[in-house]
Structure formats: C-alpha cells, structure tokens
C-alpha positions, 0 to 999 in steps of 0.5 A: 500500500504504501508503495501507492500512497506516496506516488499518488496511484489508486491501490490495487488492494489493502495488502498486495501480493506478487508483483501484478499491482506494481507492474504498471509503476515498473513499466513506466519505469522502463519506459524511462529508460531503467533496467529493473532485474529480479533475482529470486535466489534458491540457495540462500536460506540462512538465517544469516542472508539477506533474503532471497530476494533481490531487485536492482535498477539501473539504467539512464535515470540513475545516470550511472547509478543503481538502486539495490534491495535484497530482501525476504519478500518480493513485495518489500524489494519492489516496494524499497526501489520503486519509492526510491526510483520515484524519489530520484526520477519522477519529480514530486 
C-alpha cells in the first residue's frame, strides 16, 4: 500500500501480493529508460542472508547509478526501489 500512497496511484488492494499491482509503476519505469532485474535466489536460506530476494535498477535515470534491495519478500524489494526510483526520477 504504501508503495501507492506516496506516488499518488489508486491501490490495487489493502495488502498486495506478487508483483501484478506494481507492474504498471515498473513499466513506466522502463519506459524511462531503467533496467529493473529480479533475482529470486534458491540457495540462500540462512538465517544469516539477506533474503532471497533481490531487485536492482539501473539504467539512464540513475545516470550511472543503481538502486539495490535484497530482501525476504518480493513485495518489500519492489516496494524499497520503486519509492526510491520515484524519489530520484519522477519529480514530486
């Protein structure tokens, strides 16, 4: 939810799950000109990690700059690089 709040969009739901409701904010972004990979990594499991989850941006936008979450769900990294893109490219 907050992900919407702060960029002004309509929420899809209360609590979302997956990446469908932020596909359109990651669309826009690559239509910006970022890169945005999403690794889901198996061999992490340790307690000790990070999480398996991983999204990194990149691309013109950042002008040479990446944006980087690593965490235990796919919705807190989207969520954490998404309002960090928006803070740094879209102008609020």
């Amino acid at each position: 939810m907050k992900v919407f709040e702060e960029l002004g969009e309509a929420s899809p739901a209360e609590d979302w799950v997956g990446i469908d409701p932020v596909l359109p904010l990651l669309e826009r972004m690559r239509q910006e000109g970022a890169v945005v990979v999403m690794k889901l990594d198996g061999e992490r499991r340790s307690a000790e990690d990070n999480g398996p989850y991983t999204v990194v941006v990149s691309g013109v936008p950042l002008a040479g700059d990446y944006l980087k979450a690593e965490t235990r769900s796919i919705e807190e990294a989207l969520t954490r690089v998404i309002l960090d893109d928006a803070s740094r490219c879209w102008k609020r």
